[in-house]
Each structure stands twice: as C-alpha cells, then as structure tokens.
N, C-alpha and C positions, 0 to 999 in steps of 0.2 A: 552148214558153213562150207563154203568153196573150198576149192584143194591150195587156190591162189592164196586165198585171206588164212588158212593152215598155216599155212609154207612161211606167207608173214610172221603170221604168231611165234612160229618155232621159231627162225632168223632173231627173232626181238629177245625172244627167251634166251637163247645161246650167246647173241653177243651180250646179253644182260649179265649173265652169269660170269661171262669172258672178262667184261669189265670189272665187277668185283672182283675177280680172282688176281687181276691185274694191280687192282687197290691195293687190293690185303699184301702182295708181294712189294709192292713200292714203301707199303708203310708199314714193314713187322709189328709188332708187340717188341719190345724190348726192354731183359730184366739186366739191372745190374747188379750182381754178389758180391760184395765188398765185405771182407771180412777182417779181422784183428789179431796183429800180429805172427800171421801163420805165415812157415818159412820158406824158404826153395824146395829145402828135402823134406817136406812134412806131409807130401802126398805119395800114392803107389806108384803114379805116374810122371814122378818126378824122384823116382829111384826108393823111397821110402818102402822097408822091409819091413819093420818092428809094428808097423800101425797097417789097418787096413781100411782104404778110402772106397770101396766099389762103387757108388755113384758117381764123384769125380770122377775115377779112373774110365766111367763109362763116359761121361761129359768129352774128356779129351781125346777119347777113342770117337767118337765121333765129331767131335770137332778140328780145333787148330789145339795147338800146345805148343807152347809159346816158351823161349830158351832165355830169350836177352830182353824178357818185360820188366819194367822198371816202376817204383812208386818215384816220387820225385823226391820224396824224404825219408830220413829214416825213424821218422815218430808219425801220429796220427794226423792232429789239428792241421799240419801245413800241408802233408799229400792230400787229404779234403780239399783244403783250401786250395792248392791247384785243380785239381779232378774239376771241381764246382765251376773256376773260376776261367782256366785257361791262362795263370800267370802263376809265374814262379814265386813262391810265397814267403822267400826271403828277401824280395822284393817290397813288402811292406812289413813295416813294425806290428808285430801283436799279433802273428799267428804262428806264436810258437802252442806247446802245448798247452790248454786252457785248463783254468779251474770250469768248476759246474757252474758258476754262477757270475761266468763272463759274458759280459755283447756280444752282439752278431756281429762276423766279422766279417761278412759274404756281404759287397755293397746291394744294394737292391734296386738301384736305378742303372747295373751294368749286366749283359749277355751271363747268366749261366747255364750249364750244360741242362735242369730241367726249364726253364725257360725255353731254353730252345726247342725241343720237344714239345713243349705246351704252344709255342706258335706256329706248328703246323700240325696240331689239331688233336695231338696227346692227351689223354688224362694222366697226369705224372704224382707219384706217390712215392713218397718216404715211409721206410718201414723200418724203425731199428737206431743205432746209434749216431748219433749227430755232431758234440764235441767241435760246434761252428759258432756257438753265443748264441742268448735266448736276447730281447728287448736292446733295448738302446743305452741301457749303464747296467752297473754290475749291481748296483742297488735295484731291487727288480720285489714287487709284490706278485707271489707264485700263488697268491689265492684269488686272483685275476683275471682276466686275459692277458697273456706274454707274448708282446709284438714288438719289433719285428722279428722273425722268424722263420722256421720253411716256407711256408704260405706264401710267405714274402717276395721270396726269390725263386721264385718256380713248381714250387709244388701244391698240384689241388690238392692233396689230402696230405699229412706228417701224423704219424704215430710213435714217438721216440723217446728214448730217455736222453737227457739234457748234454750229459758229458761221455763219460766213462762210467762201469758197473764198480769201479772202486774210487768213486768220488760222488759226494752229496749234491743236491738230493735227487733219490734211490728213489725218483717217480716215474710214473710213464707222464708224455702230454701228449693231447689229441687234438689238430689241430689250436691250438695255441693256449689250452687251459689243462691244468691235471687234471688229470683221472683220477675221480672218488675223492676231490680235494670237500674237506669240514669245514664250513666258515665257523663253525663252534673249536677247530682244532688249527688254527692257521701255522702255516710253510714261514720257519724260517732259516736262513742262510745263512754263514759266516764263515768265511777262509780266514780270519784274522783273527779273530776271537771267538773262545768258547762262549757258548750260547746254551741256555735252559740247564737242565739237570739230567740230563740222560748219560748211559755210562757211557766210558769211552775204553780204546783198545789200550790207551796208557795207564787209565785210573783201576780196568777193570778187567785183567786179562781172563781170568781165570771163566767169564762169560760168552768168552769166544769159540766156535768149534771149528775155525780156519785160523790156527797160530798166523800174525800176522810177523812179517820179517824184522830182525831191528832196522831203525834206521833210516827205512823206507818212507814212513809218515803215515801210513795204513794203518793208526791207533787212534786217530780223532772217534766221532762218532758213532757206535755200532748199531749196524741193523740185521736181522737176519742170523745175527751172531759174527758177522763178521767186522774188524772196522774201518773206516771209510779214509778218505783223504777229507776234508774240512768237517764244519759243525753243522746241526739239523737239530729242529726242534720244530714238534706238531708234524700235522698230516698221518699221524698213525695209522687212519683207513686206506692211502694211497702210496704206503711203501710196497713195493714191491720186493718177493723174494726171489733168491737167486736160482732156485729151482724151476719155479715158474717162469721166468722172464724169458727164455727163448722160446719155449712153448708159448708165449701171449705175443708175440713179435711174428712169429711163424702161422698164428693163427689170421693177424690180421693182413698180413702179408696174402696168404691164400684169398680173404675175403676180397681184397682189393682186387687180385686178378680175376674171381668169380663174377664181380658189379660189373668189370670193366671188357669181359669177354667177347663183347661185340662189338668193341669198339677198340682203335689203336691204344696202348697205353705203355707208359715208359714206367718202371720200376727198381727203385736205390732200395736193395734189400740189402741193409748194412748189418751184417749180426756180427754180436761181441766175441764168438770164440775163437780161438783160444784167449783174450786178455783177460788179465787177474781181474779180481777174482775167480778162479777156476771152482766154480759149485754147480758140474752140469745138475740135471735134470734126473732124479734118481735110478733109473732104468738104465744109464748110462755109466754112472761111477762102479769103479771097480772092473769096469769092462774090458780097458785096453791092455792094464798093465805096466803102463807108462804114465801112472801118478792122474791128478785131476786133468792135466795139460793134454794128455793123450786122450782121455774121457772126453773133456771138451772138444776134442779133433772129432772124436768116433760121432757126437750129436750134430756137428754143423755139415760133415757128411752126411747123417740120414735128413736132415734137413733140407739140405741140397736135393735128395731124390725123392721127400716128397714135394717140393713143387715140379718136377721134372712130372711126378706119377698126374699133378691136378694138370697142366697142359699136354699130357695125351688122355685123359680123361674128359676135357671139355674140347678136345679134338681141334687145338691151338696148336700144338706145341711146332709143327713144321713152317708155323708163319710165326715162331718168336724166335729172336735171336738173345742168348743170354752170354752175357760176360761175366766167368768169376775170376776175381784178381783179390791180393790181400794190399793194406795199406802203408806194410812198411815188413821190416824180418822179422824174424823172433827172437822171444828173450823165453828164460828158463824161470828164476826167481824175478819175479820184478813185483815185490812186497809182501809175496804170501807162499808158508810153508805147506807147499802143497805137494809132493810129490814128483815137481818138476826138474828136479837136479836126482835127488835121492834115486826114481825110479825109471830113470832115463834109458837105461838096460839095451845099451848100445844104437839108441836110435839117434840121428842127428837131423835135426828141426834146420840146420843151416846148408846141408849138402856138402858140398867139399868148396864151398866159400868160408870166407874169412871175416869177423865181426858177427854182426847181428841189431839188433834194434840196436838206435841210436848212433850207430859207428856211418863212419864214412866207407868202410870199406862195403866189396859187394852186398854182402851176406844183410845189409843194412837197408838198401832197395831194391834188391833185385829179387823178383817173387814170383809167385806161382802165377798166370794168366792165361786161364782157357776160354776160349771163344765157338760155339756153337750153335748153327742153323742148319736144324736138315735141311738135303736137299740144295742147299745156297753155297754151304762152305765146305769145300770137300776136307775129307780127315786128313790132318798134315803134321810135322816137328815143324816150326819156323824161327831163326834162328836170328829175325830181322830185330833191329835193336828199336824200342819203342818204350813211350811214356805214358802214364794215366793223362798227364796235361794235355796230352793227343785227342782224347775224344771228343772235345769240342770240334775243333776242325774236322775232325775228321765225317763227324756227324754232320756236319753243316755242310759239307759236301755229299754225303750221301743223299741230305735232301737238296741240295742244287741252293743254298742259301749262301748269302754273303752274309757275314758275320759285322757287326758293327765296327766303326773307323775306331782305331787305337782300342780294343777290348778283345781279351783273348788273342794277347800278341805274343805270346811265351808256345800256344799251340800249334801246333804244326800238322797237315794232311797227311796223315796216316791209314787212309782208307782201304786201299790195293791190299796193303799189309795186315792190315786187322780181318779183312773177308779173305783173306788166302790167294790173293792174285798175285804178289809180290813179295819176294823176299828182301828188297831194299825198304829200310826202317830209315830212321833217323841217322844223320851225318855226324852229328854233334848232341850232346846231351850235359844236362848240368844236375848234379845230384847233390845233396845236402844231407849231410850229418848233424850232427849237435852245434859242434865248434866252427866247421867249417866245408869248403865246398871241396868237388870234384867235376870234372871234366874228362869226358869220353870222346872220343875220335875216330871213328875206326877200331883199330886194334890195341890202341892207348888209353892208357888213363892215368891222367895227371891229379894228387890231391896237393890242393895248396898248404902251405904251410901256416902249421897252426901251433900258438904255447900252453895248449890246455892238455888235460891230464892224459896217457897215452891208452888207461884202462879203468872202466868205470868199475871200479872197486865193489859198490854196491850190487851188481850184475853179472859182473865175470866177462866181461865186453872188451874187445879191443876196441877204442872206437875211431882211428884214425889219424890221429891228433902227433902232428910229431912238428921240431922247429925246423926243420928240414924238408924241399920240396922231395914229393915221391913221385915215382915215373912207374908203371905196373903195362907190363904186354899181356895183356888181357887174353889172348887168344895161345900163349903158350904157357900161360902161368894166372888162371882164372882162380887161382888159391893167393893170388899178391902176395907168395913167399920172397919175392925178389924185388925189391928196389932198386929199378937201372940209371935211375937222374942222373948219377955222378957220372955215365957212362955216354949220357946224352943231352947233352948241357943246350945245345941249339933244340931241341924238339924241347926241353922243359920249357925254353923261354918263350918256344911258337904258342905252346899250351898257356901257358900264362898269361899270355897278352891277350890270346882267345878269352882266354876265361875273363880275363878286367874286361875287354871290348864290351861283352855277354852283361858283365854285373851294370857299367856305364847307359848302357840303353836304357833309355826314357819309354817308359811304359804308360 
C-alpha cells in the first residue's frame, strides 16, 4: 500500500470517527426521572439533614441544581398532562386527577414531548407510572389489547401501571396488554360499584398490614394486604405487589437502555416513590427512620444510582443528559398510616415553604430539578425561574425543530437555562392548586381568589384558598408568611388582569 493511499485511509478513519462523535454529541441519550410527590427539602442537596440521598446529591453536584423549578400543578394527572403536552392543563376539562380506569387524555393526533423525540430518530420508552387514561372510554376490556395508549402518542415501548399504586388495577401493561393477564381469570374494574367478592379495607380491616387512613377511600379493594382506591376482580396471576414493583420497573428501565445503547434514545423513567402506598422493597424498610415515606426516599435514591452505575458501565453516560424533577410537593399522610407523620423526627419534606401537595402555595409546585451532562453542563445553583411545561420548546429547539402551528402554545424556550448558559427563566408563570390559580412575575406572586376550604383537613395542607386576593414578595418572604394585596392594590389589579389575559387565550 502507498504512503499516499495510507494517509487516505487514516484521513477517512479520523474524520469517520470525528463524524460520529459529533453525532452522538448533537443527539444525546436522554433520560427523564419523574418522580411522586417528593418535596423541596426531601433531598441532601436541597438542605435535607434527617435522610440521606448520596446519588442525587452526586447527580446535582455534577450537574445544574435548580432553585425556582416548578411542576405546573400541585397534584399528578395535570403536571403530566402539561410535561406531555406543552399546555396548561387547566385549560381542558378532565385532567384533573384520574381514577385507574379513565381515558386517555393526551390527544394523539397533536406534538408531545416523546413524539417529538421519536421524529428525529429516538427510540423513546415509558417506564413506570402513567395516570394519563388507558383506551377511548372508561368502560375498557383489560383482558385485551388497551388502545389508545403510550404507544399512541410517542412511545415505542410503555411498561406501566395504569394509575397510581393506591388505585385499581394493581397490574403492570406492556405495550398495551397486561402482564400475565388469565383469559380463564378476567380484569374487572369499577369506581362506582362494588364488584365480585374479594375483601375490602371497609368490610375487612383486620386483613390489612398498612392500616389504611379514615376517610381517605383507601378501603375499597385489598391487594397485597393493602387497600386500594376502586373495585377489582380476577387477574390474580397479574397483580402485582408492592415490594416488587419498583424492583420490576427499575429492571425494565435498565433493559430498555441496554437494547437501546447504540442508538439515540429518550427515557420517561416515572417511579412511584414516595406516593402512598409507602411498601418499599424489603432491604429498604426500616432503614431511614423517618417511617415508610423516608424508606421510600432511601430506594428511589439507590435507584437513581444504579442507572447512573449501568451508563458508565456501557460507557454512555458522558453522551446522556438526565433530568430528575418530581411532579408536584409532598404530603405526609395521604391515606395510609404509615409512619409518615408519626416518624418525621424533625425532617421537613417541604423546606421552609408553605403548603404541600395540592395547595397553591409554593411548597405545592415548586420542587426538586437536577439537570446532568458531563462534560455539556457545567456544575452550577441556578436560580432561573422555569416549568416542566418548558421542555417541549425547549427540546424542539435544541433539535432546531418548529413545533406545530397552535400545539404546545403554553411552552416556552427554556433551553440556555436548562443546559446552564443562562440564568434568565421565565418572566411569568402560571401555577395551579386544587381550587385555584397563581401567577408569578418576577419577584411576585399573586393567588387569585378563591371560596374553598383554607386547609385540607384530611392532609394537614394549607392549600391556598382564601375569599380574599393575596400578593406574596417571593424574594423576601419565600415562606408567604405576609400577604401585602391590601398594601398594593394597583400591582394586585396588574396581576389579575395578567392572569384573566393568560386564562382568556385560545389554545
């Protein structure tokens, strides 16, 4: 071989290698951790003493860590429902939170966030909780195939349970049919009436080994020993228990990034912890100290670092960028006497916020959000104010994409901010409680006025709700001990009329 036709060769080889390396950096791997109901102060890295997180706290030490990240709601089904959609979900009727055995509420003929990813060249997977509707009515045969679905609206692969782990039914689906479903034992359903003869948490307590709260509605059905929100009858080979379940979630999670290792692939790793039912994984209980709730913290922490270990094991991990963020704040009791009030032993799951699930006040969506790419995103505190609603845009400009006309009009480019180039977030934001809304501005926050009750009795929640408008200077008083309206009558009315302007928009 000539020294010239050599010298070729090498030139071909180098810029070959130059080019995919170039690839791999334009089109990371990207995983998404979406977790349940865990709060501001419930990691190390976000001031929490009483629990210890060492994988997050490594996550945010190398990445960004994130001060003023927001879900859009302060319950689950509607911060999905934007995250997915890119529209504020009080915007359409029926995505408040769902039973098990509601429709899909994610349209399937408009942009969502794995769609987007799958058209430019993603393999995108669901792994975990979903609480979006299965099929096209609530009357739905689960010894079938169940369509429409994830698959539906952007994901090649879904591996999920239908709702929440404290609502029926307690199956995993794969791709659009249960796992281990008996045509000899058929899946049946009912939030309205009791069904079959199985015992329940009202008729049968003394069969339960998670006392379930009064009140709450977590007496329907038991499975596992604990019981559920609605009715279930059959499928006995395809319940799943609650020990296994994040172990079988974490497994197939890993699997999907092992198939997909050579190629781009986007991943919605939704896991359940902390939401009731708290019954981690046995190696876990007892560990923290701080009752099941803290148990549950300590497993979706190790969870978190073993995928962190399986992408520097298949020699990924400095071309994935991972985002973990939770879906809304935390509650303590929310149906099950588990340890979560009793053994709280000075830890606060809310930081020195105000509320928690379901409240309009911060403590309601403002949550933990670390962002991590070696090498990409240098280590940073950023204090820019942002929304889950954001990653549509903000992704469709990373890949240089225009988003469809009128779809994903509530998201905003958020890009600069989320990879750590910029600390200007969002100008304006719109959050949602149970009752009602809030508007942020800057250094302001206005919550509208609302006649519903001022504290969810059941929970121990303030949730925001007063007949009177509130005015909150966020930047000197991030605890909304002070309501300044009466002191600022013109800024309430500018907020106000922002916020109707915001609700009036044709989407």
């Amino acid at each position: 071989m000539s020294v010239r036709y050599g010298l070729l060769i090498s030139l071909m080889v180098f810029f070959s290698f130059k080019g995919f390396s170039q690839k791999l950096t334009e089109q990371p791997n990207v995983i998404f951790i979406y977790v349940d109901d865990l709060g501001y102060g419930d990691l190390g890295s976000y001031g929490a003493t009483k629990i210890k997180t060492p994988h997050l706290d490594m996550l945010a030490k190398g990445g960004i860590r994130f001060t003023n990240a927001h879900a859009t709601s302060a319950t689950c089904t509607p911060s999905r429902y934007a995250l997915m959609t890119g529209q504020y979900p009080w915007r359409k009727s029926g995505t408040g939170v769902l039973p098990g055995d509601a429709a899909l509420i994610i349209p399937t003929d408009k942009i969502t966030l794995p769609a987007l990813f799958q058209q430019k060249g993603y393999k995108t997977g669901l792994v975990g909780k979903w609480h979006l509707g299965l099929g096209n009515t609530v009357q739905k045969n689960w010894n079938q195939k169940i369509t429409p679905g994830p698959n539906e609206v952007g994901f090649n692969y879904s591996f999920i349970f239908p709702a929440t782990a404290d609502r029926v039914p307690t199956v995993f689906v794969e791709n659009n049919y249960v796992v281990a479903q008996d045509p000899n034992d058929p899946i049946e359903v009912n939030y309205q009436t009791k069904i079959g003869n199985e015992p329940t948490g009202l008729e049968n307590p003394e069969l339960l080994k998670l006392k379930s709260s009064p009140n709450h509605g977590h007496n329907n059905t038991i499975v596992n020993g604990i019981g559920r929100i609605g009715y279930m009858k059959g499928g006995q080979l395809a319940r799943w228990t609650d020990e296994e379940m994040p172990l079988t979630f974490l497994s197939k999670a890993k699997e999907f990034i092992e198939s997909n290792k050579s190629n781009p692939f986007f991943l919605f790793y939704a896991l359940t912890e902390p939401h009731v039912p708290r019954m981690p994984s046995t190696i876990f209980k007892g560990k923290s100290g701080l009752g099941l709730r803290g148990d549950a913290i300590l497993q979706l922490d190790w969870t978190v670092g073993e995928i962190m270990n399986q992408l520097q094991q298949l020699g990924i991990a400095k071309n994935t960028l991972i985002v973990f963020t939770s879906d809304n704040g935390p509650v303590l009791d929310d149906g099950y006497q588990d340890g979560a009030v009793t053994q709280l032993n000075g830890h606060t799951p809310w930081g020195v916020l105000r509320g928690g699930k379901y409240s309009t006040y911060e403590a309601g969506t403002r949550v933990p959000m670390l962002i991590h790419w070696p090498g990409k995103i240098k280590p940073q505190v950023s204090d820019a104010m942002l929304s889950q609603i954001d990653f549509i845009a903000s992704f469709a400009q990373f890949f240089n994409k225009k988003l469809p006309l009128n779809e994903a009009t509530d998201s905003e480019n958020m890009l600069n901010a989320f990879l750590g180039k910029s600390n200007q977030g969002r100008k304006v934001l719109v959050k949602q409680g149970m009752n009602s809304l809030a508007i942020v501005r800057g250094e302001w926050k206005y919550i509208e006025p609302n006649a519903g009750p001022a504290l969810n009795k059941l929970v121990d929640i303030e949730l925001g709700n007063n007949p009177l408008p509130q005015l909150y200077h966020l930047t000197s008083d991030l605890s909304e001990k002070n309501n300044v309206a009466s002191q600022h009558p013109d800024l309430v009315k500018e907020l106000s009329d922002m916020l109707q302007k915001i609700k009036d928009k044709k989407n």
